[in-house]
PyMOL commands that place a pseudoatom at each C-alpha (Angstrom):
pseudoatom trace, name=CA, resn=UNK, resi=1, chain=A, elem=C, hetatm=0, pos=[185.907, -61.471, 130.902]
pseudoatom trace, name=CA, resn=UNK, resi=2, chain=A, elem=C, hetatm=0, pos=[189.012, -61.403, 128.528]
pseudoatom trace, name=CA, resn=UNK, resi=3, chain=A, elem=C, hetatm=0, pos=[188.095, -57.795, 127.556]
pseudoatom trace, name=CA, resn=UNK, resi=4, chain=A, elem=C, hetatm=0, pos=[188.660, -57.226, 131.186]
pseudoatom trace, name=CA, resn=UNK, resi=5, chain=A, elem=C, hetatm=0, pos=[192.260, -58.814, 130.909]
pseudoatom trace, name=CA, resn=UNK, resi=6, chain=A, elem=C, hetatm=0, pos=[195.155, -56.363, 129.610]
pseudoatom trace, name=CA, resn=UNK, resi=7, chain=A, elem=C, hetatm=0, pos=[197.365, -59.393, 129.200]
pseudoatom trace, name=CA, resn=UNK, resi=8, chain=A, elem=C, hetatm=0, pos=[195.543, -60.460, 126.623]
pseudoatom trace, name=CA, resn=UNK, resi=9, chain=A, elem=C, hetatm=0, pos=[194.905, -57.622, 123.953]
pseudoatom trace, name=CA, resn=UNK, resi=10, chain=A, elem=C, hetatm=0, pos=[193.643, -60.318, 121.787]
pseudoatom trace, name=CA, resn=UNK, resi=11, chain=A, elem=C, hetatm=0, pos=[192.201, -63.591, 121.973]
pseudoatom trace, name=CA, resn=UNK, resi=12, chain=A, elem=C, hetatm=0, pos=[190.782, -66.778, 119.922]
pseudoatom trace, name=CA, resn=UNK, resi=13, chain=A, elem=C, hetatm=0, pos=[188.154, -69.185, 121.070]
pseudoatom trace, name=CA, resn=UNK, resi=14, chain=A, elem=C, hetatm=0, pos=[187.374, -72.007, 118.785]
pseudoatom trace, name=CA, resn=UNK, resi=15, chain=A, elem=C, hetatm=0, pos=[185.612, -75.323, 120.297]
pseudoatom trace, name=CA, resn=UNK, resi=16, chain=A, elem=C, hetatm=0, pos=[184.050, -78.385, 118.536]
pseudoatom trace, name=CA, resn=UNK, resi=17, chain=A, elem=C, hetatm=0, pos=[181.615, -80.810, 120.150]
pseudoatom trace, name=CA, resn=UNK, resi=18, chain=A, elem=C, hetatm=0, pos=[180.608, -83.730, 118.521]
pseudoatom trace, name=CA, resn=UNK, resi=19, chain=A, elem=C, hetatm=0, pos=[177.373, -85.486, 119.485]
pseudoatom trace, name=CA, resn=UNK, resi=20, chain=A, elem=C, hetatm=0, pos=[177.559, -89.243, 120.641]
pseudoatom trace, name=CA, resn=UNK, resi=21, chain=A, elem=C, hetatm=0, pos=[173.505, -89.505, 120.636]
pseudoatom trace, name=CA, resn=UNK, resi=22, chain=A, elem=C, hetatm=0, pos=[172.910, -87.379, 117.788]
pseudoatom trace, name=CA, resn=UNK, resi=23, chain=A, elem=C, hetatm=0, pos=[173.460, -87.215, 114.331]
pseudoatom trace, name=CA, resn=UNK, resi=24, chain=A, elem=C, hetatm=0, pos=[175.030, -83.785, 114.457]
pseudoatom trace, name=CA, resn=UNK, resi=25, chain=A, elem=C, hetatm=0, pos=[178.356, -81.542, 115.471]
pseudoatom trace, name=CA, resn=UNK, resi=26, chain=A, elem=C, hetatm=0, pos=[178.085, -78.131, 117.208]
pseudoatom trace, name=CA, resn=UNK, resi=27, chain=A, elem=C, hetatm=0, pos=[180.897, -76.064, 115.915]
pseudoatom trace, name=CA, resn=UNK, resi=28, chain=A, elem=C, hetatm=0, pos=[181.865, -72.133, 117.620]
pseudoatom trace, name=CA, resn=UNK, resi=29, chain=A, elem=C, hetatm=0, pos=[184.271, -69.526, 116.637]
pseudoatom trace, name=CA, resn=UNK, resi=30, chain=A, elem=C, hetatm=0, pos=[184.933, -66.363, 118.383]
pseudoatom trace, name=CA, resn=UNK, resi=31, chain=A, elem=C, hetatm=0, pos=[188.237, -63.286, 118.052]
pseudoatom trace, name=CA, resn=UNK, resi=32, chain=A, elem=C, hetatm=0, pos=[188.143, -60.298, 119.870]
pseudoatom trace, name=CA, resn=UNK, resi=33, chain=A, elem=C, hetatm=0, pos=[190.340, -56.928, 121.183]
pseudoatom trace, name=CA, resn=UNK, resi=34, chain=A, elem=C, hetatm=0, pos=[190.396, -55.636, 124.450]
for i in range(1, 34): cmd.bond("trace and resi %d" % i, "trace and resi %d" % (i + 1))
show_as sticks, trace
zoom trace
């Protein structure tokens, strides 16, 4: 959907989520151009 945008000619998308049950994080990272 950003590519879409032409306010954003570039973007960043990093996001963590850290696991209360289990043992474990689940770590993303994501740049792009439009």
């Amino acid at each position: 959907r950003l590519k879409a945008h032409e306010n954003f000619p570039s973007y960043t998308v990093e996001a963590e989520n850290h696991e209360s049950i289990h043992n474990h994080s689940a770590y993303a990272y994501v740049e792009g151009d439009s």
